[in-house]
N, C-alpha and C positions, 0 to 999 in steps of 0.2 A: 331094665336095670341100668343100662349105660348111660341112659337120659338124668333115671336119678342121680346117677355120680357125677352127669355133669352139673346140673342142677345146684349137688352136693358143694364140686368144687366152685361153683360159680360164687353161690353163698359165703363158702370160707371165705373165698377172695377180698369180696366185696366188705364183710365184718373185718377183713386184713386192714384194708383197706381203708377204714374209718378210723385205725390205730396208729397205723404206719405211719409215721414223720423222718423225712430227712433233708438238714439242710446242708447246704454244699457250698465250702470256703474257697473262695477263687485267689489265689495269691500270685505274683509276677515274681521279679526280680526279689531275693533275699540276699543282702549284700549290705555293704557299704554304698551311702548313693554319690554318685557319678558328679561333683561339683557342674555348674553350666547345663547340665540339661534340662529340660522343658519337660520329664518324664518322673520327675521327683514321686508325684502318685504310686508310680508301679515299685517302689522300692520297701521294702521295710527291715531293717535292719538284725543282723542276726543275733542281737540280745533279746529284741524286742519278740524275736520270733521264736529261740528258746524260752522265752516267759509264757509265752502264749500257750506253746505245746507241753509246757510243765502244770500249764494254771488247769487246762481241759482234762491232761489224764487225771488230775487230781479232783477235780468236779465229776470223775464217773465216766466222759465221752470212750466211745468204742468207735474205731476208723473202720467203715468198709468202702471197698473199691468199686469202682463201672460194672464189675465183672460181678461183685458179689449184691450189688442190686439188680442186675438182669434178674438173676436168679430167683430173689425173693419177688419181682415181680410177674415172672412166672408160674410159681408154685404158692404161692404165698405163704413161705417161710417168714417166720417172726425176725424182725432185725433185732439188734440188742435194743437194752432199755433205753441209752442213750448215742444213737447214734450219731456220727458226722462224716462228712468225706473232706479229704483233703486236695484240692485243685491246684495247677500251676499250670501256666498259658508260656508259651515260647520258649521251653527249658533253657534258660538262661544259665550259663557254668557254676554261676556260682550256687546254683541250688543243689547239684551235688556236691557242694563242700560247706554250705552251711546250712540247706533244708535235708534231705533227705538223710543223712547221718540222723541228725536230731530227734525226726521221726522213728526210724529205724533203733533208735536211743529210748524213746518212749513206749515205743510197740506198736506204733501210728506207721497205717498203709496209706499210700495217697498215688494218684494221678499225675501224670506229664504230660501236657501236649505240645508236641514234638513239629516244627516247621518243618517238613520233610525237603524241601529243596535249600534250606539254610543251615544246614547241620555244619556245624564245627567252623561257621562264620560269624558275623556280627548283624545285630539288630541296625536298622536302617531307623531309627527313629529314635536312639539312645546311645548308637555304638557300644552297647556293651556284648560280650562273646558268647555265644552260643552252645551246648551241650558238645564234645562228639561224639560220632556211632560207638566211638569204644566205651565212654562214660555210659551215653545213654545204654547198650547192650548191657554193660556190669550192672546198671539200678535196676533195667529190666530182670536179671538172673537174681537180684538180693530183694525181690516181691513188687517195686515199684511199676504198675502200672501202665502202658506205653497207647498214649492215644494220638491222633492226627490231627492239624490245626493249617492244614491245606499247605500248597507248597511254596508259597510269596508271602504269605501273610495279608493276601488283598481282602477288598470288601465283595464279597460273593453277588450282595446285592445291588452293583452295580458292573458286575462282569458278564458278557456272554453267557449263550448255554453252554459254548463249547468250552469257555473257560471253567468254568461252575463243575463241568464235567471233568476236569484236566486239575485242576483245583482240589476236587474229594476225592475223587478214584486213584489220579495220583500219586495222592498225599498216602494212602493205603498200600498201596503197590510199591512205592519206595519204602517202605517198614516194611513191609513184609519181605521186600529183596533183600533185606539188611538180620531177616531170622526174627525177624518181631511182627507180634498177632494181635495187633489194634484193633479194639475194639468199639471204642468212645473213640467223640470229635467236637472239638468245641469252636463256635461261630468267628475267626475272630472280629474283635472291634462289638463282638455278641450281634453282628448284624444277620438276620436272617428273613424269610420270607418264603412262601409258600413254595414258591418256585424253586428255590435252596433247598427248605427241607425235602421236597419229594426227592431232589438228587442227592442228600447225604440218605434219606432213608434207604435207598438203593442198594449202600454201600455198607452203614451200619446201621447197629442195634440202638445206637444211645448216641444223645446230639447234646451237648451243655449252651446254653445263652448266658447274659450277663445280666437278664431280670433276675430280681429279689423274691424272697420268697421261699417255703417249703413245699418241698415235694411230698406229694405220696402216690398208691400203688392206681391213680388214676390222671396222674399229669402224664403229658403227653411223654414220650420216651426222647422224641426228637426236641423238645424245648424244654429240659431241667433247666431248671433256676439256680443259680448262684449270686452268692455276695460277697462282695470284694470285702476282705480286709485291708483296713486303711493305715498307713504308714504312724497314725495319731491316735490311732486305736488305741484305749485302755484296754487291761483285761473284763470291763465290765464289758465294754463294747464287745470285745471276742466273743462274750459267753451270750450276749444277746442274737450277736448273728448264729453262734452254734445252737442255738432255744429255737428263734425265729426265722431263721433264712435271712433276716432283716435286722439293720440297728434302727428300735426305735427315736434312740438318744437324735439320732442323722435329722430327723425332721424338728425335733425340740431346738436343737443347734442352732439348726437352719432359720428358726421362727424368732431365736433370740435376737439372731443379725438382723432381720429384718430390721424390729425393732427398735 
């Protein structure tokens, strides 16, 4: 009997499995951008990013978290009709004063990852300021999701083991000293490698990259895919990456210039 039930649940999984889509919005900096710096990409501005989050609840999108895809891909719980996840790499301040309201305004949950050794400081590559433990703690208690993004912000795949190891484990062990239960961890720079992933796998359940693309309940846990939204994004481009993981518009673009 126990064989067939696994049998049973194996089959669910896998018919899940063939259903299941989800793609995942990577977004930095939500702000005003920073005149002079070389960093203009990571920014998208926060009308542009209340249009966005007004255009998707309004097309149907349903936000679920790291925590609540574990889930479905463990048991294989049906996600909504249309799902999406909402990403944010190096909790920059101004995302809880003009992303996270906004969401929270919409009924859209999303993720944070958090530089655990750069809290309530500034980016080394834009100057702009950083979350604090008491921001970040209050998003974490109003539903916002709290994940790890190692403790310097380095390239993992060009660091030591013992870095690599001081890097993710660290980056965990400072949230959690601070009353937070990270669960997700995203690559930064999305660099990663085999050697990397065995040591974040160590640590967690779920690893994010910066490849494109949709996931479902047979991508690897340690290399979900995401897709940045672009500071020049239309709302058609938003709703193409929340469809596809991917802007197909990005390579038409790309073939015009050529041209």
């Amino acid at each position: 009997i126990s064989g067939c039930r696994r049998k049973e649940g194996g089959w669910r999984l896998f018919a899940s499995s063939s259903r299941q889509r989800l793609a995942v919005l990577l977004y930095h900096h939500i702000g005003n951008p920073k005149p002079g710096t070389s960093h203009l990409s990571l920014t998208v501005t926060p009308a542009k990013f209340q249009r966005q989050v007004r255009w998707l609840r309004w097309r149907g999108y349903t936000s679920i978290t790291p925590a609540q895809w574990l889930a479905c891909c463990r048991t294989g719980e049906r996600l909504p009709e249309k799902p999406v996840m909402f990403t944010f790499d190096d909790a920059y301040r101004d995302c809880a004063t003009h992303a996270f309201p906004v969401l929270e305004r919409f009924g859209f949950q999303c993720v944070v990852f958090v530089i655990s050794g750069q809290v309530g400081g500034m980016t080394s590559w834009d100057g702009l300021p950083l979350m604090t433990m008491e921001q970040i703690q209050y998003w974490d208690a109003h539903g916002v999701e709290i994940g790890a993004h190692t403790r310097t912000h380095c390239d993992l795949t060009a660091a030591s083991d013992q870095v690599v190891a001081d890097e993710v484990t660290g980056s965990k062990d400072d949230l959690i000293k601070a009353g937070l239960r990270p669960l997700s961890f995203a690559y930064p720079y999305g660099c990663v490698d085999e050697r990397v992933r065995k040591s974040v796998q160590e640590v967690f359940a779920l690893a994010f990259t910066c490849e494109e693309g949709l996931n479902d309940l047979r991508t690897d846990p340690l290399l979900l895919k995401r897709t940045m939204v672009q500071p020049g994004d239309t709302l058609l481009d938003v709703e193409f990456r929340a469809a596809f993981g991917k802007n197909p518009l990005d390579w038409i673009r790309s073939r015009l210039r050529v041209r």
